[in-house]
Backbone as ProteinMPNN parsed JSONL, in Angstrom:
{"seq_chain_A": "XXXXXXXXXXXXXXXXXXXXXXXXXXXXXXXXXXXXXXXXXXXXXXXXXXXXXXXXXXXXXXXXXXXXXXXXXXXXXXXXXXXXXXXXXXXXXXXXXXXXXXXXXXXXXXXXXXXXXXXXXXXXXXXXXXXXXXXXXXXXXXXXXX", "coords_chain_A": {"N_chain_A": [[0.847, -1.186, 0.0], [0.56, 2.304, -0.77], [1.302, 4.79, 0.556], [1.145, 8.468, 0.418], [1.802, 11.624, 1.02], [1.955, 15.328, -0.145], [1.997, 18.543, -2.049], [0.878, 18.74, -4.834], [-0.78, 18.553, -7.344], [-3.318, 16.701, -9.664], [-3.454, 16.902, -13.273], [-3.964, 17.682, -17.11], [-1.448, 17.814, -17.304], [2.354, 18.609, -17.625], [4.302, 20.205, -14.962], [3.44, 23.308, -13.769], [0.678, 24.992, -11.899], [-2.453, 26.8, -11.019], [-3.607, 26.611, -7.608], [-6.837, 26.866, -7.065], [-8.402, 28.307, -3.843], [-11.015, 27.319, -2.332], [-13.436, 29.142, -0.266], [-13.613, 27.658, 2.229], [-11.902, 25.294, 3.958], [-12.225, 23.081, 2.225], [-12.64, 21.596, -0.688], [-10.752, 22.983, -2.503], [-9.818, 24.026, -6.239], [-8.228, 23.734, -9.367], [-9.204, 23.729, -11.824], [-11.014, 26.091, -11.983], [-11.627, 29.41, -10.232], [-12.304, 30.253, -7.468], [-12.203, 31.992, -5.351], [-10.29, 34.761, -4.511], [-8.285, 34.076, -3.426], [-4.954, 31.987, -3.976], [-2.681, 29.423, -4.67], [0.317, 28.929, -6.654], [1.135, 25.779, -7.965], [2.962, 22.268, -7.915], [2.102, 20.365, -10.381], [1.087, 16.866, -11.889], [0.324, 14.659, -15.004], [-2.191, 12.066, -14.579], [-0.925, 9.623, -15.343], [1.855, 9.928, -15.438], [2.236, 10.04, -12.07], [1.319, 7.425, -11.643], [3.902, 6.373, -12.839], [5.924, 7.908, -11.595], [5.437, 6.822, -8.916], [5.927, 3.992, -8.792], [3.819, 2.682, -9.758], [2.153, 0.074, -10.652], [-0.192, -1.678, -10.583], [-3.339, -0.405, -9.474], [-6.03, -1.127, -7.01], [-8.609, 0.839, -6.205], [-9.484, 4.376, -6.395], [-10.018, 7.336, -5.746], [-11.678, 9.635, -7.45], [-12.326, 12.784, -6.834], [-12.408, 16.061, -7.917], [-13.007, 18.542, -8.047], [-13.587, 19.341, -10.814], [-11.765, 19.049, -11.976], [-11.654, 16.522, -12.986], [-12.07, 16.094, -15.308], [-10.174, 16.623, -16.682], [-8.218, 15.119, -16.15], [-9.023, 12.744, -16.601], [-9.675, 12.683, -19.759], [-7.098, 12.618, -20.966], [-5.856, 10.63, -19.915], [-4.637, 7.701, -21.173], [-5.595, 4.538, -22.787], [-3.906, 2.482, -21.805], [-3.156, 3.651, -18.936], [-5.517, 4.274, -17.403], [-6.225, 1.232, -17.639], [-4.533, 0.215, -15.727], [-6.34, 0.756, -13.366], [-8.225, -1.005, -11.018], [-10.887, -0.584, -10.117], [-12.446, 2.818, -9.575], [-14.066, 5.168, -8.262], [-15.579, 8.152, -9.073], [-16.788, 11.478, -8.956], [-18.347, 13.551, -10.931], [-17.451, 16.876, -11.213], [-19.595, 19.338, -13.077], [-20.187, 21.859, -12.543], [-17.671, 23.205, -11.696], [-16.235, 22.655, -13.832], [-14.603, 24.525, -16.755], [-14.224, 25.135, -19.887], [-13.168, 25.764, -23.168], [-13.67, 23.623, -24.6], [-17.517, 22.014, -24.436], [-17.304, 19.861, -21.968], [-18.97, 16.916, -21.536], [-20.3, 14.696, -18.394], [-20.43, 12.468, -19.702], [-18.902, 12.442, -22.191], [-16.023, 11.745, -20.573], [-16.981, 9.438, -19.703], [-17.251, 8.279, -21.69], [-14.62, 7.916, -22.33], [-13.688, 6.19, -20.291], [-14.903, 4.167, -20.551], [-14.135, 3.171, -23.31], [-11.84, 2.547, -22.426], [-12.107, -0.121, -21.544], [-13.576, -0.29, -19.198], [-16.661, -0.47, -17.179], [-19.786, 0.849, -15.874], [-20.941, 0.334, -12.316], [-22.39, 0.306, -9.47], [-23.759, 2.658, -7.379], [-24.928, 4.596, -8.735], [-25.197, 8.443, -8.705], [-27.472, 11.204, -9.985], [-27.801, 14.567, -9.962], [-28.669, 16.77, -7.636], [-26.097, 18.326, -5.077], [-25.919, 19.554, -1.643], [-23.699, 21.62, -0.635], [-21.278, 22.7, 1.707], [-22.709, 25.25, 2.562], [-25.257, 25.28, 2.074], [-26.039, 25.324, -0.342], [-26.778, 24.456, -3.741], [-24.892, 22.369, -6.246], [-24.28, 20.734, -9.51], [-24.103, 17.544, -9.863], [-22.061, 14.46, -10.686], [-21.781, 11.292, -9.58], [-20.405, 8.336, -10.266], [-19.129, 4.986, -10.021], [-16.575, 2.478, -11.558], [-15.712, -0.086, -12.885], [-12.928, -2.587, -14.32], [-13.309, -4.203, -16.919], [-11.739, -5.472, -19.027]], "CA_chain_A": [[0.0, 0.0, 0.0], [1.451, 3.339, -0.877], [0.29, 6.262, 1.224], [2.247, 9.455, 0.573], [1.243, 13.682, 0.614], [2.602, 16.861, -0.867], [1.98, 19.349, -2.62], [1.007, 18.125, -6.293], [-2.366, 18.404, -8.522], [-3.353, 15.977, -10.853], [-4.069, 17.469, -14.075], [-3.596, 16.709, -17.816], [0.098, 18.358, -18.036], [3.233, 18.294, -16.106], [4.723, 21.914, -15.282], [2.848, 23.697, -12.495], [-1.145, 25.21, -12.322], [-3.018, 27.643, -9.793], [-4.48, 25.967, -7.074], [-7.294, 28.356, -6.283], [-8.86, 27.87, -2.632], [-12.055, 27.716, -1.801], [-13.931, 30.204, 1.033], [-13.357, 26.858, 3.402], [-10.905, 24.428, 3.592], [-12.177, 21.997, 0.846], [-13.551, 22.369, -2.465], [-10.156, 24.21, -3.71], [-9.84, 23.655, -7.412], [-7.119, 23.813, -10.33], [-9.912, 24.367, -12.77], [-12.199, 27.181, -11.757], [-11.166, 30.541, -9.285], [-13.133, 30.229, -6.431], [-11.862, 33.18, -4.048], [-9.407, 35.702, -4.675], [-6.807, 33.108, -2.983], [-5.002, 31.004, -4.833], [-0.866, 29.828, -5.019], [0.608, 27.894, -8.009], [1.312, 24.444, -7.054], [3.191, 21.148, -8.753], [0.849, 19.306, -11.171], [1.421, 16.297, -13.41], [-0.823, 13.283, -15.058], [-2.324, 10.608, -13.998], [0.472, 8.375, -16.113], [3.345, 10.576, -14.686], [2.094, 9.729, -10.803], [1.796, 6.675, -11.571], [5.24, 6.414, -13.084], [7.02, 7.792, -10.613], [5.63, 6.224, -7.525], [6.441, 2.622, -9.375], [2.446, 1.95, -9.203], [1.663, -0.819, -11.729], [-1.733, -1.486, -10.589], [-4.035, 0.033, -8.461], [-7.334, -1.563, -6.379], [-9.443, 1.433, -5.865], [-9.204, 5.361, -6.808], [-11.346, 7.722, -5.993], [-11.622, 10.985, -8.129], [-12.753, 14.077, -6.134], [-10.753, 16.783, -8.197], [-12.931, 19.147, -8.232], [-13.87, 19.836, -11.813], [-9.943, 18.188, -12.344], [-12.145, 14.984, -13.316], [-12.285, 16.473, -16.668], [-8.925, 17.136, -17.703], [-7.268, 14.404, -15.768], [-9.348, 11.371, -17.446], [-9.588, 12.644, -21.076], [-6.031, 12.653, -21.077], [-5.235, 9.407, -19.892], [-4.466, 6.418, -22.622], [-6.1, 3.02, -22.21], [-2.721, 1.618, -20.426], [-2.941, 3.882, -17.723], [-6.716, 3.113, -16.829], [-5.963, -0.097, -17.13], [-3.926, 0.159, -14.192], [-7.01, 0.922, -12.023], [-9.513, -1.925, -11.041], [-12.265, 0.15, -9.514], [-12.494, 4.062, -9.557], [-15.092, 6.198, -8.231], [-15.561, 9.678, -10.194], [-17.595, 12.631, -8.485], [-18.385, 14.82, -11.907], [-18.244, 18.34, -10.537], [-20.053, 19.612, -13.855], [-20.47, 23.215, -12.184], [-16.429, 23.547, -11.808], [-15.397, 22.325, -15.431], [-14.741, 25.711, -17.953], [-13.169, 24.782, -20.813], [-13.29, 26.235, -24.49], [-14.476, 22.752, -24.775], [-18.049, 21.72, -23.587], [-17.431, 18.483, -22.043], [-20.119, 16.572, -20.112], [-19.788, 13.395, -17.863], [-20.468, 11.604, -20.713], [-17.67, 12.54, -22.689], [-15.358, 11.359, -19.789], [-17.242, 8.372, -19.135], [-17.102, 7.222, -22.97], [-13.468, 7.314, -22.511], [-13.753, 5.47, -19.439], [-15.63, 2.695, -21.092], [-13.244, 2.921, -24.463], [-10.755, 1.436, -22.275], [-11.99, -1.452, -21.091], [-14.52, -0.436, -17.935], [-17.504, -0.551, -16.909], [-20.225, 1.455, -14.459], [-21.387, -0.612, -11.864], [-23.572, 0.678, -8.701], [-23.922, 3.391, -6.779], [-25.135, 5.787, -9.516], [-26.8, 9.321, -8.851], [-27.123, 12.101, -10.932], [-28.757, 15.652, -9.098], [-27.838, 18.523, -6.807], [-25.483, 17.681, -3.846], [-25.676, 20.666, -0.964], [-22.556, 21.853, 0.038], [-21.717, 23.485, 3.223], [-23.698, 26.427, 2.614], [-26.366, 25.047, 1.82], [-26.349, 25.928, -2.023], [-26.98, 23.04, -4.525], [-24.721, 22.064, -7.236], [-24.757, 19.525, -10.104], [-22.795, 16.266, -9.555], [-22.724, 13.017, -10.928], [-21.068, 9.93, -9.276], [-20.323, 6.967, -10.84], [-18.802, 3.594, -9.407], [-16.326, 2.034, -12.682], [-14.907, -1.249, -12.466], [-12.557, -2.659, -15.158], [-13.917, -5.848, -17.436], [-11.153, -6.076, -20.22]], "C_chain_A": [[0.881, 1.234, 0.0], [0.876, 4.552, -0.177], [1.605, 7.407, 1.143], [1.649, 10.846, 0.539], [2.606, 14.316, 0.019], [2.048, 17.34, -1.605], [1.874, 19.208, -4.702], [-0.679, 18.01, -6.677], [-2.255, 17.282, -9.278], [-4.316, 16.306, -12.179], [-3.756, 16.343, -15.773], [-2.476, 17.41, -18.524], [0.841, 18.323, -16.942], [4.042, 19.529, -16.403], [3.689, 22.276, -13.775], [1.481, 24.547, -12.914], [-1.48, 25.94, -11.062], [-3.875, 26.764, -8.852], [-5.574, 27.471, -6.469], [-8.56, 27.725, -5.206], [-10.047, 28.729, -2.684], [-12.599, 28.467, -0.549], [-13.36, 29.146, 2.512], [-12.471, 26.38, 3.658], [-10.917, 23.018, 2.59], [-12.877, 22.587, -0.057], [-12.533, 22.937, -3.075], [-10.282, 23.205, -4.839], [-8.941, 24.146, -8.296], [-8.061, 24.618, -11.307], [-10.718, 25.417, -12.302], [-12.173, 27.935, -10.342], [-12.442, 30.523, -8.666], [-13.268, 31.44, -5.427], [-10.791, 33.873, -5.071], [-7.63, 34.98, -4.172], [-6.798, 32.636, -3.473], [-2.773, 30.934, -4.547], [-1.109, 28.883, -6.102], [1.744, 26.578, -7.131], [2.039, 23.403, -8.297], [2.078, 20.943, -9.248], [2.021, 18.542, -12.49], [0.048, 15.643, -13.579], [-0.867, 12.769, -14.734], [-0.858, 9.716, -13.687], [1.92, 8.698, -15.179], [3.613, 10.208, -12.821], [2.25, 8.517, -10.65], [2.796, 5.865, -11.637], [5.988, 6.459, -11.797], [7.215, 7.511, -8.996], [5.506, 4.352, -8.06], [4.658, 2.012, -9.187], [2.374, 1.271, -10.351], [0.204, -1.467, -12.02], [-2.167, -0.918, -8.762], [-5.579, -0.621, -8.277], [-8.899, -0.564, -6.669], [-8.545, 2.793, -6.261], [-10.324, 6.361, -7.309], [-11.115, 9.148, -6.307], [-12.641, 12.306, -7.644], [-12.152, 15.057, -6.291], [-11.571, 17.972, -8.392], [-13.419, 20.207, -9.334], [-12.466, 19.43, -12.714], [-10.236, 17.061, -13.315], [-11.745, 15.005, -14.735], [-10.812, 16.11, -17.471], [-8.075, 15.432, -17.907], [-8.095, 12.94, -16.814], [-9.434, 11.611, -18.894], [-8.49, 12.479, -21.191], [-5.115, 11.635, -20.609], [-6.014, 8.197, -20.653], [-4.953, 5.099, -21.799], [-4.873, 2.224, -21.179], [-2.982, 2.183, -18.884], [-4.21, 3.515, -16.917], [-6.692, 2.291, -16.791], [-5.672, -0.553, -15.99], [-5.154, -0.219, -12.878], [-8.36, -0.122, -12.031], [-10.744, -1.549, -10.728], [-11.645, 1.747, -9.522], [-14.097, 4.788, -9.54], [-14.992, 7.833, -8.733], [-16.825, 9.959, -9.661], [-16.984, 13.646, -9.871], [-18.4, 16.475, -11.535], [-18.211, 19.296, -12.128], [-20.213, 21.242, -13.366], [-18.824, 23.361, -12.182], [-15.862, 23.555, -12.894], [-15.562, 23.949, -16.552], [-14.068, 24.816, -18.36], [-13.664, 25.682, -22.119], [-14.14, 24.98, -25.169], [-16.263, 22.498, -24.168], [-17.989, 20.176, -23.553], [-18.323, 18.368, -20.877], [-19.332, 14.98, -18.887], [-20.13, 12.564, -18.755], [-19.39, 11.582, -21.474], [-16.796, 11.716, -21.763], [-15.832, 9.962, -19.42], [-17.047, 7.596, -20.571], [-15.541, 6.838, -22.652], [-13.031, 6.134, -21.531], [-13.935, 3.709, -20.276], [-15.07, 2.187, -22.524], [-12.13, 2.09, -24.297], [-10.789, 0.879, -21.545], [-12.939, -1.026, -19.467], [-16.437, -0.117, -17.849], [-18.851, -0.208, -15.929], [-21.244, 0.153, -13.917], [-22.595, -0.001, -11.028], [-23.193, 1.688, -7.949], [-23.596, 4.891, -7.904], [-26.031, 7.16, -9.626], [-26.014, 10.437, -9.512], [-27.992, 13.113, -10.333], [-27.782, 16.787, -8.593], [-27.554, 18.605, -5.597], [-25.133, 18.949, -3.134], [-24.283, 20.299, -0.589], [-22.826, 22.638, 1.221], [-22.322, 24.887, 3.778], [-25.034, 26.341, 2.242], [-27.059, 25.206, 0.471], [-26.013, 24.507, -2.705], [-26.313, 23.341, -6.177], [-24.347, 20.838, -8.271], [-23.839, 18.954, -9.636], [-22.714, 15.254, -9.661], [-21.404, 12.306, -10.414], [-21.567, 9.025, -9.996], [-19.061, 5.912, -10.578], [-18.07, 2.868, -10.698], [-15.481, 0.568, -12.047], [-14.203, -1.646, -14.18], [-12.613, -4.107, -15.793], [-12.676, -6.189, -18.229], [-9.887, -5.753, -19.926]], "O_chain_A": [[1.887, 1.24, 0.71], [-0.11, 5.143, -0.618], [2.719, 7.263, 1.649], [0.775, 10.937, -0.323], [3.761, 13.933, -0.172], [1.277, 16.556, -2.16], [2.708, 19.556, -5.538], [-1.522, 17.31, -6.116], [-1.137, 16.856, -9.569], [-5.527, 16.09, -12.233], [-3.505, 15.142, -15.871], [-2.372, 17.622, -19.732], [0.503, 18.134, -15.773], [4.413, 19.917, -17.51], [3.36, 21.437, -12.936], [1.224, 24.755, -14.1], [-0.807, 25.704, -10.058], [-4.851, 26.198, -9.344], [-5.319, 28.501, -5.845], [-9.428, 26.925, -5.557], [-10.251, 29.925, -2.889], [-11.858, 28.221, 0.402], [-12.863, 29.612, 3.537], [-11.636, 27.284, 3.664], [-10.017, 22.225, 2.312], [-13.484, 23.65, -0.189], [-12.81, 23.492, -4.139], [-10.651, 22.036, -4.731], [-8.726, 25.325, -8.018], [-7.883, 25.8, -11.6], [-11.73, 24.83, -12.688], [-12.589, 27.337, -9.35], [-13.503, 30.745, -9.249], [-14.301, 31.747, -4.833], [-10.572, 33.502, -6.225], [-6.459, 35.254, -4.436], [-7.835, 32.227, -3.995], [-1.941, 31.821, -4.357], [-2.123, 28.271, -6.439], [2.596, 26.539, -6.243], [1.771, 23.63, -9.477], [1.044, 21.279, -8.671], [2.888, 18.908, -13.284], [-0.962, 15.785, -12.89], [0.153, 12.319, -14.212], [-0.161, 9.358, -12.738], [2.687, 7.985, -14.531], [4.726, 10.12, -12.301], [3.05, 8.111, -9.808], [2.917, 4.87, -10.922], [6.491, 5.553, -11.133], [8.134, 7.683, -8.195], [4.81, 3.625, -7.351], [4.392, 1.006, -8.529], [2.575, 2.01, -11.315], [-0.374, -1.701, -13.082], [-1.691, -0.974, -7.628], [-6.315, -0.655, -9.263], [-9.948, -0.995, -7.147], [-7.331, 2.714, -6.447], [-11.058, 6.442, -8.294], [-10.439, 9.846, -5.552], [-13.66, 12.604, -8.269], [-11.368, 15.429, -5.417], [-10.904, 18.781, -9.038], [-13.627, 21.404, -9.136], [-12.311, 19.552, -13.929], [-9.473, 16.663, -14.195], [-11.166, 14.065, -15.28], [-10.561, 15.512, -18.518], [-7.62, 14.817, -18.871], [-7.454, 12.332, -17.673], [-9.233, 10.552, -19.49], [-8.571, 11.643, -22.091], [-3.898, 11.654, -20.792], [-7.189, 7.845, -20.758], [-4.766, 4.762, -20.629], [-5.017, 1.598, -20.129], [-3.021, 1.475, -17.878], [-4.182, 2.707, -15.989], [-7.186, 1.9, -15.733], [-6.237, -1.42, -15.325], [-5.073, -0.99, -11.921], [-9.289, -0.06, -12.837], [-11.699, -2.234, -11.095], [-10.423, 1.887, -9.478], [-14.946, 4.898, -10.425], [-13.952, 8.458, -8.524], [-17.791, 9.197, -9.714], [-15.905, 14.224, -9.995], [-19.428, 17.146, -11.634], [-17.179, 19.881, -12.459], [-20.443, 21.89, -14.387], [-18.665, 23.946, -13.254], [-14.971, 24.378, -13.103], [-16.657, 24.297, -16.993], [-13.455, 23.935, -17.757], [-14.689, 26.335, -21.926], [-15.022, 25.136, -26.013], [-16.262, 22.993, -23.041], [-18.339, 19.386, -24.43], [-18.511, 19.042, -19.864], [-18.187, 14.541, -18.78], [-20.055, 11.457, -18.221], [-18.797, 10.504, -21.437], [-16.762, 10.59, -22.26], [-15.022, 9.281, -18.79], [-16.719, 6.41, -20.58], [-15.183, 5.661, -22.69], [-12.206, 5.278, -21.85], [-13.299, 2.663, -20.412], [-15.378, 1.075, -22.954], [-11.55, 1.338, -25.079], [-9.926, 0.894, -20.667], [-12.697, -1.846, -18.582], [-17.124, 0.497, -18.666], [-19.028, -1.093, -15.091], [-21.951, -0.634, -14.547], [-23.664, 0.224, -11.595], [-21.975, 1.651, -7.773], [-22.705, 5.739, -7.954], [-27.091, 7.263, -10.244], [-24.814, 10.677, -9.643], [-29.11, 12.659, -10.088], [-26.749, 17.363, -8.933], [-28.451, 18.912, -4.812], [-24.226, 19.614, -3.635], [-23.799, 19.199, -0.324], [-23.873, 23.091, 1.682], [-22.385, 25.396, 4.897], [-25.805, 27.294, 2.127], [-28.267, 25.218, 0.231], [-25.202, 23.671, -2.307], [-26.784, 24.079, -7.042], [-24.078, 19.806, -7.656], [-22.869, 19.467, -9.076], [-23.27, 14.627, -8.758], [-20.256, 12.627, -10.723], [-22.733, 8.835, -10.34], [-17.978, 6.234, -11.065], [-19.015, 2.392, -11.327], [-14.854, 0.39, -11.003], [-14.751, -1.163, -15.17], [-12.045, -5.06, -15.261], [-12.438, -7.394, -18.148], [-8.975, -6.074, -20.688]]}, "name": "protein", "num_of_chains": 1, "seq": "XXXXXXXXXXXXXXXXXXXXXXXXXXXXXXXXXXXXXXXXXXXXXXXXXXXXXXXXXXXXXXXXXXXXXXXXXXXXXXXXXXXXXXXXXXXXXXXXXXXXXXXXXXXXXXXXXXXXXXXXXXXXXXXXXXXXXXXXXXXXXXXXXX"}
Protein backbone atom coordinates (compact mmCIF):
# COMPACT_ATOMS: atom_id res chain seq x y z
CA UNK A 1 0.00 0.00 0.00
CA UNK A 2 1.45 3.34 -0.88
CA UNK A 3 0.29 6.26 1.22
CA UNK A 4 2.25 9.46 0.57
CA UNK A 5 1.24 13.68 0.61
CA UNK A 6 2.60 16.86 -0.87
CA UNK A 7 1.98 19.35 -2.62
CA UNK A 8 1.01 18.12 -6.29
CA UNK A 9 -2.37 18.40 -8.52
CA UNK A 10 -3.35 15.98 -10.85
CA UNK A 11 -4.07 17.47 -14.08
CA UNK A 12 -3.60 16.71 -17.82
CA UNK A 13 0.10 18.36 -18.04
CA UNK A 14 3.23 18.29 -16.11
CA UNK A 15 4.72 21.91 -15.28
CA UNK A 16 2.85 23.70 -12.49
CA UNK A 17 -1.14 25.21 -12.32
CA UNK A 18 -3.02 27.64 -9.79
CA UNK A 19 -4.48 25.97 -7.07
CA UNK A 20 -7.29 28.36 -6.28
CA UNK A 21 -8.86 27.87 -2.63
CA UNK A 22 -12.06 27.72 -1.80
CA UNK A 23 -13.93 30.20 1.03
CA UNK A 24 -13.36 26.86 3.40
CA UNK A 25 -10.91 24.43 3.59
CA UNK A 26 -12.18 22.00 0.85
CA UNK A 27 -13.55 22.37 -2.46
CA UNK A 28 -10.16 24.21 -3.71
CA UNK A 29 -9.84 23.66 -7.41
CA UNK A 30 -7.12 23.81 -10.33
CA UNK A 31 -9.91 24.37 -12.77
CA UNK A 32 -12.20 27.18 -11.76
CA UNK A 33 -11.17 30.54 -9.29
CA UNK A 34 -13.13 30.23 -6.43
CA UNK A 35 -11.86 33.18 -4.05
CA UNK A 36 -9.41 35.70 -4.68
CA UNK A 37 -6.81 33.11 -2.98
CA UNK A 38 -5.00 31.00 -4.83
CA UNK A 39 -0.87 29.83 -5.02
CA UNK A 40 0.61 27.89 -8.01
CA UNK A 41 1.31 24.44 -7.05
CA UNK A 42 3.19 21.15 -8.75
CA UNK A 43 0.85 19.31 -11.17
CA UNK A 44 1.42 16.30 -13.41
CA UNK A 45 -0.82 13.28 -15.06
CA UNK A 46 -2.32 10.61 -14.00
CA UNK A 47 0.47 8.37 -16.11
CA UNK A 48 3.35 10.58 -14.69
CA UNK A 49 2.09 9.73 -10.80
CA UNK A 50 1.80 6.67 -11.57
CA UNK A 51 5.24 6.41 -13.08
CA UNK A 52 7.02 7.79 -10.61
CA UNK A 53 5.63 6.22 -7.52
CA UNK A 54 6.44 2.62 -9.37
CA UNK A 55 2.45 1.95 -9.20
CA UNK A 56 1.66 -0.82 -11.73
CA UNK A 57 -1.73 -1.49 -10.59
CA UNK A 58 -4.03 0.03 -8.46
CA UNK A 59 -7.33 -1.56 -6.38
CA UNK A 60 -9.44 1.43 -5.87
CA UNK A 61 -9.20 5.36 -6.81
CA UNK A 62 -11.35 7.72 -5.99
CA UNK A 63 -11.62 10.98 -8.13
CA UNK A 64 -12.75 14.08 -6.13
CA UNK A 65 -10.75 16.78 -8.20
CA UNK A 66 -12.93 19.15 -8.23
CA UNK A 67 -13.87 19.84 -11.81
CA UNK A 68 -9.94 18.19 -12.34
CA UNK A 69 -12.14 14.98 -13.32
CA UNK A 70 -12.29 16.47 -16.67
CA UNK A 71 -8.92 17.14 -17.70
CA UNK A 72 -7.27 14.40 -15.77
CA UNK A 73 -9.35 11.37 -17.45
CA UNK A 74 -9.59 12.64 -21.08
CA UNK A 75 -6.03 12.65 -21.08
CA UNK A 76 -5.23 9.41 -19.89
CA UNK A 77 -4.47 6.42 -22.62
CA UNK A 78 -6.10 3.02 -22.21
CA UNK A 79 -2.72 1.62 -20.43
CA UNK A 80 -2.94 3.88 -17.72
CA UNK A 81 -6.72 3.11 -16.83
CA UNK A 82 -5.96 -0.10 -17.13
CA UNK A 83 -3.93 0.16 -14.19
CA UNK A 84 -7.01 0.92 -12.02
CA UNK A 85 -9.51 -1.92 -11.04
CA UNK A 86 -12.26 0.15 -9.51
CA UNK A 87 -12.49 4.06 -9.56
CA UNK A 88 -15.09 6.20 -8.23
CA UNK A 89 -15.56 9.68 -10.19
CA UNK A 90 -17.60 12.63 -8.48
CA UNK A 91 -18.39 14.82 -11.91
CA UNK A 92 -18.24 18.34 -10.54
CA UNK A 93 -20.05 19.61 -13.86
CA UNK A 94 -20.47 23.21 -12.18
CA UNK A 95 -16.43 23.55 -11.81
CA UNK A 96 -15.40 22.33 -15.43
CA UNK A 97 -14.74 25.71 -17.95
CA UNK A 98 -13.17 24.78 -20.81
CA UNK A 99 -13.29 26.23 -24.49
CA UNK A 100 -14.48 22.75 -24.78
CA UNK A 101 -18.05 21.72 -23.59
CA UNK A 102 -17.43 18.48 -22.04
CA UNK A 103 -20.12 16.57 -20.11
CA UNK A 104 -19.79 13.40 -17.86
CA UNK A 105 -20.47 11.60 -20.71
CA UNK A 106 -17.67 12.54 -22.69
CA UNK A 107 -15.36 11.36 -19.79
CA UNK A 108 -17.24 8.37 -19.14
CA UNK A 109 -17.10 7.22 -22.97
CA UNK A 110 -13.47 7.31 -22.51
CA UNK A 111 -13.75 5.47 -19.44
CA UNK A 112 -15.63 2.69 -21.09
CA UNK A 113 -13.24 2.92 -24.46
CA UNK A 114 -10.75 1.44 -22.28
CA UNK A 115 -11.99 -1.45 -21.09
CA UNK A 116 -14.52 -0.44 -17.94
CA UNK A 117 -17.50 -0.55 -16.91
CA UNK A 118 -20.23 1.45 -14.46
CA UNK A 119 -21.39 -0.61 -11.86
CA UNK A 120 -23.57 0.68 -8.70
CA UNK A 121 -23.92 3.39 -6.78
CA UNK A 122 -25.13 5.79 -9.52
CA UNK A 123 -26.80 9.32 -8.85
CA UNK A 124 -27.12 12.10 -10.93
CA UNK A 125 -28.76 15.65 -9.10
CA UNK A 126 -27.84 18.52 -6.81
CA UNK A 127 -25.48 17.68 -3.85
CA UNK A 128 -25.68 20.67 -0.96
CA UNK A 129 -22.56 21.85 0.04
CA UNK A 130 -21.72 23.48 3.22
CA UNK A 131 -23.70 26.43 2.61
CA UNK A 132 -26.37 25.05 1.82
CA UNK A 133 -26.35 25.93 -2.02
CA UNK A 134 -26.98 23.04 -4.52
CA UNK A 135 -24.72 22.06 -7.24
CA UNK A 136 -24.76 19.52 -10.10
CA UNK A 137 -22.80 16.27 -9.56
CA UNK A 138 -22.72 13.02 -10.93
CA UNK A 139 -21.07 9.93 -9.28
CA UNK A 140 -20.32 6.97 -10.84
CA UNK A 141 -18.80 3.59 -9.41
CA UNK A 142 -16.33 2.03 -12.68
CA UNK A 143 -14.91 -1.25 -12.47
CA UNK A 144 -12.56 -2.66 -15.16
CA UNK A 145 -13.92 -5.85 -17.44
CA UNK A 146 -11.15 -6.08 -20.22
Amino acid sequence: MLLTRGRLALLDKVGTCTLHYDSGNWGHSVVSRLSLKHETVECCTLERFLETHEIEGCDFVKFNCEGAEFPILMSSNRDVLRRIRKMLVLYHCDLWRSSETLTPADAQNVILANGCEAVTLTTAGEIADKSGEKSPCVCKLWRRIS
